[in-house]
N, C-alpha and C positions, 0 to 999 in steps of 0.2 A: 650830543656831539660837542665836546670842545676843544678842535682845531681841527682845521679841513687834511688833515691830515687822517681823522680820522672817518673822512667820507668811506662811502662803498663801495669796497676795491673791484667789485663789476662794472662801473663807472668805464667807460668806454666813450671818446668824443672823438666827432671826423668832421673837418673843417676845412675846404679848398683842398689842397694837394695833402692835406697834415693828418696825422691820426696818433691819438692820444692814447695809446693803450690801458686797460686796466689795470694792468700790475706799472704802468706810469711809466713807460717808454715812449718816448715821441718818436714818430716816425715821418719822415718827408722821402719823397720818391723812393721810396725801400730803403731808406738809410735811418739808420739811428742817431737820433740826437741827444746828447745827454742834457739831462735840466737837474740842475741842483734842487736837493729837497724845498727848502723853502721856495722858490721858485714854480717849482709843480705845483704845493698847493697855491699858490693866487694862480697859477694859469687856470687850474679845476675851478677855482671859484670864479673867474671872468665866465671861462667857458661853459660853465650850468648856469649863468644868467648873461645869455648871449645877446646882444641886443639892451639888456639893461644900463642903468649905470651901477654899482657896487660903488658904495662910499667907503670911502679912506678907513672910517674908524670900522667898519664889518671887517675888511682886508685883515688891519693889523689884530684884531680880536679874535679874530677866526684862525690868523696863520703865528701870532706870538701871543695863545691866551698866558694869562697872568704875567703877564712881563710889560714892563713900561717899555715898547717897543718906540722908537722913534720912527717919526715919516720917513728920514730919509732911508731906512732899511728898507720899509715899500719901492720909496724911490726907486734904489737900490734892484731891489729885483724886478722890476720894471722894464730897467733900462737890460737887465742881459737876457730877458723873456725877449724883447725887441729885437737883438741882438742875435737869437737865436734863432728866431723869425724870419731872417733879412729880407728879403725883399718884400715879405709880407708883415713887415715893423707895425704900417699902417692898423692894422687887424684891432691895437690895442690904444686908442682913444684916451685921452683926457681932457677928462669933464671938472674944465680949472673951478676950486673951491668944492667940488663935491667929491670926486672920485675917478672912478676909471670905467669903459664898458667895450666889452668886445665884440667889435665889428664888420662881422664875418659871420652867415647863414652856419649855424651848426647843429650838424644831429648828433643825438645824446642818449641815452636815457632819461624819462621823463620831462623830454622836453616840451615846455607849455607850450602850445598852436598859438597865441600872440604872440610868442616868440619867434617863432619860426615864419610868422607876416610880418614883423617888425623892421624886416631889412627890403 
């Protein structure tokens, strides 16, 4: 796999009111929310390590492989994941000097059982 981009488009996540389609449509109370590509994949990547923390450098490896990507691009899609969120901004954590973890109970696809008693 090199870029979460290329995860498995069966990939399906449901978190509080939100649901994460497979083919990558967000959904809140029956509405559609658009999320830009890069965006989706760090959302997919918080959300299959739900409860984790995800450091900075997996994010940018994983969503700009081969590219000297800058932090603040992460930054950057951070703040309009939050944004898109609203009033559930909270969900998406930072963990200063390491990374990010999202925190929010979510069901998934193969989601680990410590993960899912982690919150």
């Amino acid at each position: 796999m090199n870029s979460a981009s290329d995860q498995s488009p069966s990939e399906s996540f449901i978190f509080d009111q939100w649901r994460l389609q497979s083919d990558g449509t967000l959904m809140h109370a029956g509405k559609v929310v658009h999320v830009p590509p890069k965006e989706l994949c760090v959302l997919r990547l918080l959300l299959g390590s739900a409860g984790w923390v995800v450091s900075k450098d997996h994010l940018l490896g994983a969503v700009w492989p081969e590219t000297d990507a800058a932090e603040e691009s992460l930054t950057r899609c951070i703040c309009v994941l939050r944004k898109l969120l609203k009033e559930n901004r909270g969900f998406i954590a930072t963990v200063y000097g390491q990374g990010y973890r999202f925190d929010c109970p979510v069901v998934g696809p193969a989601m680990r059982t410590e993960q899912l008693n982690s919150f």
